[in-house]
C-alpha positions, 0 to 999 in steps of 0.5 A: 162355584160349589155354592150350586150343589146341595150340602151332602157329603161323601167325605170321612173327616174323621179319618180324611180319606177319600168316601167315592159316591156310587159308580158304575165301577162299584155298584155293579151298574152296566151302561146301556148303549143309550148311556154311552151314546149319551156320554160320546156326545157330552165329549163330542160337544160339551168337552170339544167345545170347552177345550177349544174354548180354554186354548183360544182363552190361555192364548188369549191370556198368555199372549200378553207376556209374548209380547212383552218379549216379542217388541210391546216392552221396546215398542211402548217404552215399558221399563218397570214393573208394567208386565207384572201390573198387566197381570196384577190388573187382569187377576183384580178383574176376574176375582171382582166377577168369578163369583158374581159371574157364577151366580149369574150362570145359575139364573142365566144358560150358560150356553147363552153366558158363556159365548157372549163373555167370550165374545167381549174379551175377544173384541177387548184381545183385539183392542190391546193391538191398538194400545200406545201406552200402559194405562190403555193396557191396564184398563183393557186387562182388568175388562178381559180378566172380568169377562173371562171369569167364569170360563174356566169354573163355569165349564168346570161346574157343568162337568160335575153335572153331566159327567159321573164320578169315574168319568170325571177327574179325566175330562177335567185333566183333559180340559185343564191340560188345553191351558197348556196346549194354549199356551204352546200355541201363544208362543208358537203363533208370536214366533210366526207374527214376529218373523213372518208379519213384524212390519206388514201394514205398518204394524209391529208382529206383536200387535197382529198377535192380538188381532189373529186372537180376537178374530178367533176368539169371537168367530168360535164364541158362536159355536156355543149357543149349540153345542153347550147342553146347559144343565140336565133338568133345563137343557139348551133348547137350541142343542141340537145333538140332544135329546128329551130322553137324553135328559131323562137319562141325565138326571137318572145318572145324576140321582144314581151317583147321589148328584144334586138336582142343579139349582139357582142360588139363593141365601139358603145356598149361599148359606150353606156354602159359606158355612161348609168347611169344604169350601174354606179348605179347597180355597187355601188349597188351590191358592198354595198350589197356584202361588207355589207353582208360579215361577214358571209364568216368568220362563220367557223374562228368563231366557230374555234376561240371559247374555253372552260374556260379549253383552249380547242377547244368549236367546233371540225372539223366536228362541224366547217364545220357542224354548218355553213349548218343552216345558208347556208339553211336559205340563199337557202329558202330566196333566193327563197322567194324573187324571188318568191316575186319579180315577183309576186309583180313585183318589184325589189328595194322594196324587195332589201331595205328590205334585206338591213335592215334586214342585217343592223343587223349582221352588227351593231352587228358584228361592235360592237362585245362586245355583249354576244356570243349568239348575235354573233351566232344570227348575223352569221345566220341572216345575211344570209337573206339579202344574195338574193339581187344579182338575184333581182339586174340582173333582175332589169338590164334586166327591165332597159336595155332591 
């Protein structure tokens, strides 16, 4: 993704500390009434669409563990490692197209890209309802994890144009936060299907899950062909809120912050990126953090796990898909704290290495297991606090590479 801004670098590597580029904070520049005009339609548009978009996309995504636990695992005589491979297969298929998609978002508008691979892993979401066996499921998840692989970082990278240094890290929060609110309405919504629509047309709840979120994800797809302004040197023409003096003003604010003019990619990019030690540094970051922080994916198989000394099930369904919301709303008011806190502190990696302690908890606890079973619930929900680290990390990006 970072391979669409030109190598220009606001970074101390000698000391490491964060080097802020210019903002409105710093340099003394007052907003007129045009540019906050311009900012209020950006959240309106830009930022309405981008977080509905990634909570219809986490339901999507998540819904597949509801199931699980919601009668798919009885239904289709799941008894191994299959919700490990459903997950295994979806991550090959989005790592095989995040990059290549994110090329292609630089040649093609995103607001042309965007929707439509949101439509296909809608109608791909719809087709999972349909499935008698694992080897369908497997199939349909590698095709949604390659459709659903620029959305997060495409919307990501059009943040960094259109938004300026201190605006930045709390719309990307707020977006990233919308992961959470998806996931909270995945298990919500599989409550309501287990309880009110198990059996209706002769189809178990799980099953209505995944036809409700296709019919959603493909119907909103279609808002974007408008409300995506694309980039602020070749705006959505089809952008109805925007205007040619918008864009002027865009790219003022762009030069203002010592942003770089967006760009398609080509080799000397490309060149440029995979030579950048930002790039290489950031990747390893974001993998620690994704894989130090994943035990809580498992939250659901736990309670499900769990009996009463007569043998029976501790949780029922709608308990299993219900408990997990605490914790997913933990995540969305910490998300937020720590946007918020990174653009007033102005700083990125403090607040980062703050959530890798507090998550260095769940892990040791999760690591060592034999502890008493409150520790076990204690480790689940905390471990949702360190979960804010992703919107820190892209805004840390757009700092180092303008």
């Amino acid at each position: 993704m970072v391979s669409i801004f030109k190598s220009k670098t606001s970074f101390d590597s000698a000391k490491g500390n964060d080097v802020e580029e210019p903002s409105d904070a710093v340099n003394g520049h007052v907003r007129s009434k045009e540019e906050r005009s311009l900012v209020f339609r950006l959240d309106c548009f830009l930022m309405v669409f981008g977080c509905i978009s990634q909570i219809i996309k986490y339901l999507d995504q998540q819904n597949i563990s509801q199931a699980y636990v919601s009668g798919m695992k009885e239904d289709l005589n799941l008894n191994g490692n299959e919700l490990n491979y459903f997950t295994t297969y979806f991550n090959v298929g989005y790592c095989i197209m995040l990059i290549p998609s994110q090329v292609i978002m630089t040649y093609v508008r995103p607001s042309l890209w965007l929707p439509f691979l949101e439509i296909v892993w809608g109608v791909l979401t719809g087709l999972v309802a349909m499935t008698s066996n694992a080897s369908q499921i497997y199939a349909l998840r590698t095709f949604i994890g390659l459709a659903e692989s620029s959305a997060w970082p495409g919307m990501m990278t059009l943040f960094m144009h259109w938004y300026t240094p201190t605006e930045l890290a709390k719309r990307m929060g707020f977006y990233h936060s919308c992961q959470a609110i998806g996931g909270m309405m995945a298990n919500a919504l599989q409550t309501a299907m287990h309880e009110g629509m198990d059996g209706v047309r002769g189809m178990a709840g799980w099953r209505w899950m995944f036809i409700i979120n296709a019919i959603v994800t493909v119907t909103f797809a279609f808002v974007g062909f408008v409300f995506l302004p694309d980039y602020p040197n070749k705006p959505n023409p089809l952008a109805f809120w925007f205007t040619k003096a918008d864009a002027q003003l865009a790219m003022a604010r762009l030069q203002r912050n010592n942003r770089a003019e967006p760009s398609p990619v080509n080799w000397a990019s490309a060149r440029r990126t995979f030579t950048n030690w930002v790039v290489y540094f950031v990747t390893t970051l974001y993998i620690a953090t994704v894989l130090a922080s994943w035990g809580y994916a498992y939250f659901s198989l736990f309670l499900k796990s769990l009996k009463d000394p007569d043998g029976t099930n501790r949780w029922s369904v709608s308990d299993i898909n219900a408990i997990p919301i605490g914790g997913q709303a933990i995540q969305v008011a910490f998300v937020w704290i720590w946007a918020l806190l990174s653009d007033y502190l102005r700083t990125r990696w403090v607040l980062i290495i703050v959530q890798a302690v507090i998550g260095l908890v769940p892990c040791i606890i999760m690591s060592v297991w034999n502890v008493p079973l409150g520790a076990k619930y204690f480790s689940y929900f905390i471990s949702y606090l360190s979960l804010g680290t992703a919107p820190l990390i892209f805004a840390w990006i757009s700092d180092l590479i303008p």
